[in-house]
C-alpha positions as CSV (number, residue, x, y, z in Angstrom):
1,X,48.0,-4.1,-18.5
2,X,47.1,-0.4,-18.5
3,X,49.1,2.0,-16.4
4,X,47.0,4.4,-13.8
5,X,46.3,6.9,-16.6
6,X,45.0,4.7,-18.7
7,X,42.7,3.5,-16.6
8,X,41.4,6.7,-15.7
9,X,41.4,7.7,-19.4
10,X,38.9,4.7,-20.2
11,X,37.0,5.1,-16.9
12,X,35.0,8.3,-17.7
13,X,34.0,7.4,-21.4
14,X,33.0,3.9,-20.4
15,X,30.8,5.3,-17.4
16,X,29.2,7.6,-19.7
17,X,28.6,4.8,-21.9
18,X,27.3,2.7,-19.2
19,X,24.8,5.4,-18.0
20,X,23.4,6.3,-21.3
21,X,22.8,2.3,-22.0
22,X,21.0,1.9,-19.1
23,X,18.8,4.8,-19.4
24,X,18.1,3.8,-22.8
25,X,17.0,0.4,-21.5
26,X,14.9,1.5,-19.1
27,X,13.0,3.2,-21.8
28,X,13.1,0.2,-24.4
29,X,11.2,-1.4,-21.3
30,X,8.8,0.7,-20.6
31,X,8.0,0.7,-24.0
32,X,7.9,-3.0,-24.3
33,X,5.7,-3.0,-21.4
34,X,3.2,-0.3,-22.6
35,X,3.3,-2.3,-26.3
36,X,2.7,-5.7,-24.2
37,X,-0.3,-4.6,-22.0
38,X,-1.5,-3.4,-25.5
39,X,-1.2,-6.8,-27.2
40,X,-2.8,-8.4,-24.3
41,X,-5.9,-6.3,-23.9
42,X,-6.4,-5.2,-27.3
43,X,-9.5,-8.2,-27.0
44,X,-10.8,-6.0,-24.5
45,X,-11.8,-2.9,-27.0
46,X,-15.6,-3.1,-27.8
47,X,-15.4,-2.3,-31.4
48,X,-18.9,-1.8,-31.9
49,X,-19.1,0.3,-29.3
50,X,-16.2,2.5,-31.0
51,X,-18.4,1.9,-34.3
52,X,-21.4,3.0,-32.6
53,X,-20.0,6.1,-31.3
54,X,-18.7,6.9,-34.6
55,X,-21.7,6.4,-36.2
56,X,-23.7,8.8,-34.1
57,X,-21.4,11.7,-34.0
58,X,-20.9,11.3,-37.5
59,X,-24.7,11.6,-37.7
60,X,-25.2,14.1,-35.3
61,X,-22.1,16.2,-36.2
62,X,-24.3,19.3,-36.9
63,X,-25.5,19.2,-33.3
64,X,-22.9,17.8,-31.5
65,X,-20.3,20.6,-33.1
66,X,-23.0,23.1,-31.9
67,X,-23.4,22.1,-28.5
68,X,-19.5,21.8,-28.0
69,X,-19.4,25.3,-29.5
70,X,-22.3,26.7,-26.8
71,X,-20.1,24.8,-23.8
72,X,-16.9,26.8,-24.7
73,X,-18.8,30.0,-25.2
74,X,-20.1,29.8,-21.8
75,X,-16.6,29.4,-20.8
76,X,-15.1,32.3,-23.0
77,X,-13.8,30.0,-25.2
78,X,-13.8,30.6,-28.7
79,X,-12.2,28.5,-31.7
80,X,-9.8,30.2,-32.3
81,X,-8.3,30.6,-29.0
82,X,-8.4,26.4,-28.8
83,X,-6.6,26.2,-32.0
84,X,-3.9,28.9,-30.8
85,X,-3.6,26.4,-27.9
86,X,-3.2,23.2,-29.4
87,X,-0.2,25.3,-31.5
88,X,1.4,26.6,-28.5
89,X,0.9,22.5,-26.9
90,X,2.4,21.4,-30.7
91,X,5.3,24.3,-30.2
92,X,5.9,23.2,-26.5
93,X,6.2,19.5,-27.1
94,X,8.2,20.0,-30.2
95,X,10.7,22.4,-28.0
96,X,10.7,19.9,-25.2
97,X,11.9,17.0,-27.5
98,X,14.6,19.7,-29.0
99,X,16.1,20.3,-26.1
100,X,15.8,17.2,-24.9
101,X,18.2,16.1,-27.9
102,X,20.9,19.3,-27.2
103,X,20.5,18.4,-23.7
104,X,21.7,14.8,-24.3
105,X,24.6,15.8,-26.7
106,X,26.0,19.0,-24.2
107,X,25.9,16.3,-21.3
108,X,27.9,13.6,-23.6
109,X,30.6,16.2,-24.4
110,X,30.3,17.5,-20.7
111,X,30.9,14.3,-19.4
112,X,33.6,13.0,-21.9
113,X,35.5,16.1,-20.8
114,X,37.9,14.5,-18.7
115,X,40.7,17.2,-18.3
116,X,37.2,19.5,-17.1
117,X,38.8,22.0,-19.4
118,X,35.1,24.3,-19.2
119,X,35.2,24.0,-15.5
120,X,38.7,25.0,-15.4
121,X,38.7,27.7,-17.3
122,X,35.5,29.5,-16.4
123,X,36.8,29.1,-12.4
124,X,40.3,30.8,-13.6
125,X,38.2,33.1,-15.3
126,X,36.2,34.4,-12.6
127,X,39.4,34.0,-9.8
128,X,41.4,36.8,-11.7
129,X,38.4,39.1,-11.8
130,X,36.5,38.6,-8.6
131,X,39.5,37.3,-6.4
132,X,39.9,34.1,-5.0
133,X,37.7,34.9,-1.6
134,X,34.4,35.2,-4.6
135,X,35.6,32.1,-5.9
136,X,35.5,30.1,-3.0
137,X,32.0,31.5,-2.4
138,X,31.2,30.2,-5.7
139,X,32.1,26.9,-5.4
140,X,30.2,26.7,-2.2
141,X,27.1,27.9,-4.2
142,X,27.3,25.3,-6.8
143,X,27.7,22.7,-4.2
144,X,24.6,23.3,-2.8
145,X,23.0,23.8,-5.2
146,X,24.0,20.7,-7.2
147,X,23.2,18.7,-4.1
148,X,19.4,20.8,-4.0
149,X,18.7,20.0,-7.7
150,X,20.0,16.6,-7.5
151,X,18.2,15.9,-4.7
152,X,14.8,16.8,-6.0
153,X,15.3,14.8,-9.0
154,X,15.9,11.6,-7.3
155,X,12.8,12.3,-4.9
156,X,10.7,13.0,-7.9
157,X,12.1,9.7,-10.1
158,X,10.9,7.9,-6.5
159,X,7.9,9.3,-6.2
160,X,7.1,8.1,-10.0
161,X,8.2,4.9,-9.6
162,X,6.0,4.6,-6.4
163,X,2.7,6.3,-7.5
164,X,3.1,4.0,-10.9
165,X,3.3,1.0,-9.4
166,X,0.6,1.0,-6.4
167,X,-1.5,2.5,-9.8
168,X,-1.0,-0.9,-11.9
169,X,-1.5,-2.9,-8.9
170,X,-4.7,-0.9,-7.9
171,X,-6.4,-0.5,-11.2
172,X,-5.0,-4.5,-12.1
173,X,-6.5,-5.9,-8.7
174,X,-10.2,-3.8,-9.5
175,X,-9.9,-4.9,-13.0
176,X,-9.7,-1.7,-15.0
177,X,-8.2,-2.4,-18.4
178,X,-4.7,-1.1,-19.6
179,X,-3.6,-1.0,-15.9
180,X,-0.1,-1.0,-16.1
181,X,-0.1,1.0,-19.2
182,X,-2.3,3.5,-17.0
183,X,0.3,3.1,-14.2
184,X,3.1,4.0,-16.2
185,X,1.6,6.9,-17.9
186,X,0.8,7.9,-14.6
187,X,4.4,7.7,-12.9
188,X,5.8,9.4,-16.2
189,X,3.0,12.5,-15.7
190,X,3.8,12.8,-11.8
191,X,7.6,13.6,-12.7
192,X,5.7,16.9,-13.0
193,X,4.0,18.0,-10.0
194,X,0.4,17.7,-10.0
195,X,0.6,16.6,-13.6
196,X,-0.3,12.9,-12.8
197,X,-3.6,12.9,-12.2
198,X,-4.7,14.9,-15.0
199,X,-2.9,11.9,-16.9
200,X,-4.3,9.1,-15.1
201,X,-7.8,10.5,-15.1
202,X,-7.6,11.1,-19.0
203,X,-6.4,7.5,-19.8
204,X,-8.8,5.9,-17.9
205,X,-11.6,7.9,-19.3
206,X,-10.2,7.2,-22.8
207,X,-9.4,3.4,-21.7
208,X,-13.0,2.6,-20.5
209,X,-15.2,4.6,-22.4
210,X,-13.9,3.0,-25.7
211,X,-14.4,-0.4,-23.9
212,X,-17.3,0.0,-22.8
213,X,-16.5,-0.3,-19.1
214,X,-18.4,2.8,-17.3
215,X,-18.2,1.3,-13.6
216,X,-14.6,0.5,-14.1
217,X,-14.2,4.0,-14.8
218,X,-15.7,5.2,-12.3
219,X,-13.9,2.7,-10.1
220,X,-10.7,4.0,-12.0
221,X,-11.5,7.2,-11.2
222,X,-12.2,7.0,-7.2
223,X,-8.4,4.8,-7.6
224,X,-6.5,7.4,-8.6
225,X,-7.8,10.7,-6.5
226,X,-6.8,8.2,-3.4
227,X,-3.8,7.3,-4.7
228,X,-3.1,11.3,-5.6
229,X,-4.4,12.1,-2.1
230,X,-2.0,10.0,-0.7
231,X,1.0,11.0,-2.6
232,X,0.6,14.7,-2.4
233,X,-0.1,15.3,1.1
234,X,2.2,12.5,2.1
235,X,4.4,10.6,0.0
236,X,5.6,13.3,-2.4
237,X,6.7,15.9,0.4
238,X,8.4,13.4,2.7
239,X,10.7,12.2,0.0
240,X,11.3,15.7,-1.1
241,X,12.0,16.9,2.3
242,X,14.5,14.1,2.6
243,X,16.3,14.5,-0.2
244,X,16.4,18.3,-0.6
245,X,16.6,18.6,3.7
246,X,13.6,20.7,4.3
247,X,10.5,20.6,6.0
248,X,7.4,18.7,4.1
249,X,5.4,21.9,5.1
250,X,8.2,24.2,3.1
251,X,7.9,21.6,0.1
252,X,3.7,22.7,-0.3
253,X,4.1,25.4,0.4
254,X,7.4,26.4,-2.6
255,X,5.2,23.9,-5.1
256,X,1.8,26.3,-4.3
257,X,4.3,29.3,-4.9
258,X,5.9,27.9,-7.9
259,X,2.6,27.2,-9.6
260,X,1.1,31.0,-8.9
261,X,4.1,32.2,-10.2
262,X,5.8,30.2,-12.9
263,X,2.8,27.8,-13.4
264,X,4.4,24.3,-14.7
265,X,7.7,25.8,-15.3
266,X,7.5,27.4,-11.2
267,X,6.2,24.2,-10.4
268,X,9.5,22.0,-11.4
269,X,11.9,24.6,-9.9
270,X,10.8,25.4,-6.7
271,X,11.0,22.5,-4.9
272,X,15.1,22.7,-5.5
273,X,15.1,26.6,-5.7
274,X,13.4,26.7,-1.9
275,X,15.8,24.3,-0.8
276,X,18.7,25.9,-1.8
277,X,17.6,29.6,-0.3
278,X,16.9,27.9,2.9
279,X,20.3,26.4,2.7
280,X,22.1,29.5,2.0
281,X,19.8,31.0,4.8
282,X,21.0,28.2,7.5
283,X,24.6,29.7,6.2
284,X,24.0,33.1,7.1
285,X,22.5,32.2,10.1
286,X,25.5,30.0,11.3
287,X,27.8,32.7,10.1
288,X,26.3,35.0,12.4
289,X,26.1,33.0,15.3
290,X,29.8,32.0,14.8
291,X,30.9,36.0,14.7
């Protein structure tokens, strides 16, 4: 038998290794799903439709390459601006999936740190040279704001999982190929504010024009604006507003600020960052009325 400390010494390393295996497991099945609604409605493709299409632009490259050309002049768009686009988009995915990786690894060693020796030593740090009344402040801080940032992130993994599933059950029940692929993509692109739809209207797009299918597009289409409808105005800022404690009015509105300000980047922040300002507001407040 292992005494107390021993237990506690396997405890942390074995939850760590628990967490990580089931979040690898969860991604193994989404990909297994994505790779099985694949298999199953590969028949689906119209390959001489695909062939036909190919065919034509390839014939009509001249003019179609000229046309495109006219379409982003008239938008100020010129060809070199798209390819210093799709660089910065190459850049940001390949710095996403970097830190992603360092990410994983700080939180393994952060988490195997049993003894909290970083904690430790950067709260004895800042007690000897801003006192121990700044220090308790501290601590309060990065309470709240652990329980604001934690917070959002379980509203928006909810949220996902929601808007992903009544999108495969929608576009399945209508008949819209790749549904559940769809879906997923589309629960995976909401984990980004307003970053959903532009995924689910792209993949359907993609799905049904190489298919074939123009009214299931279209149906595809009219599925997932309602479903976005929905989940903006409703779904997403009720959860938020529960698990962040503010108002679902406060939520639009720091999301709308967020975007002008920080665009994607605001977006993802300020959900949590408004929470946490109001918190330390409700603080002042209940100081004040206390004095």
């Amino acid at each position: 038998l292992f005494n107390r400390d021993k237990e506690h010494g396997w405890a942390r390393p074995v939850s760590v290794l628990l967490t990580f295996t089931v979040i690898a497991a969860a991604v193994i099945l989404v990909l297994a799903m994505i790779v099985i609604s694949i298999y199953k409605n590969v028949g689906a493709l119209n390959i001489e439709s695909i062939t036909n299409l190919y065919t034509t632009l390839k014939e009509e490259y001249a003019e179609v390459a000229k046309y495109l050309e006219q379409v982003m002049e008239s938008f100020n768009i010129s060809s070199g601006r798209i390819s210093t686009i799709l660089k910065s988009a190459a850049g940001a995915i390949e710095n996403f999936f970097s830190g992603l990786l360092f990410g994983v690894i700080f939180a393994v060693y952060f988490l195997l740190d049993k003894k909290n020796s970083i904690v430790s030593y950067w709260n004895r740090a800042f007690r000897l040279i801003f006192g121990d009344k700044a220090q308790e402040q501290l601590r309060f801080f990065m309470k709240d704001a652990d329980n604001a940032f934690s917070g959002y992130i379980r509203g928006q993994m909810v949220d996902a999982a929601i808007v992903g599933v009544m999108a495969s059950i929608a576009l399945a029940v209508t008949g819209v190929p790749y549904a559940v692929l769809i879906g997923v993509c589309i629960g995976f692109g909401n984990l980004i504010p307003y970053f959903g739809p532009v995924v689910g209207y792209a993949a359907v797009v993609i799905v049904c024009l190489t298919s074939g299918n123009f009214t299931k597009m279209l149906i595809g289409l009219v599925i997932i604006a309602v479903i976005m409808f929905v989940d903006g105005n409703i779904i997403n800022p009720r959860l938020l507003s529960e698990n962040v404690d503010v108002h679902p009015l406060l939520v639009v509105a720091a999301l709308l600020g967020g975007g002008v300000l920080g665009g994607i980047a605001g977006m993802l922040i300020a959900v949590p960052t408004a929470a946490l300002l109001k918190l330390q507001f409700d603080r002042y407040l209940q100081k004040l009325e206390d004095s």
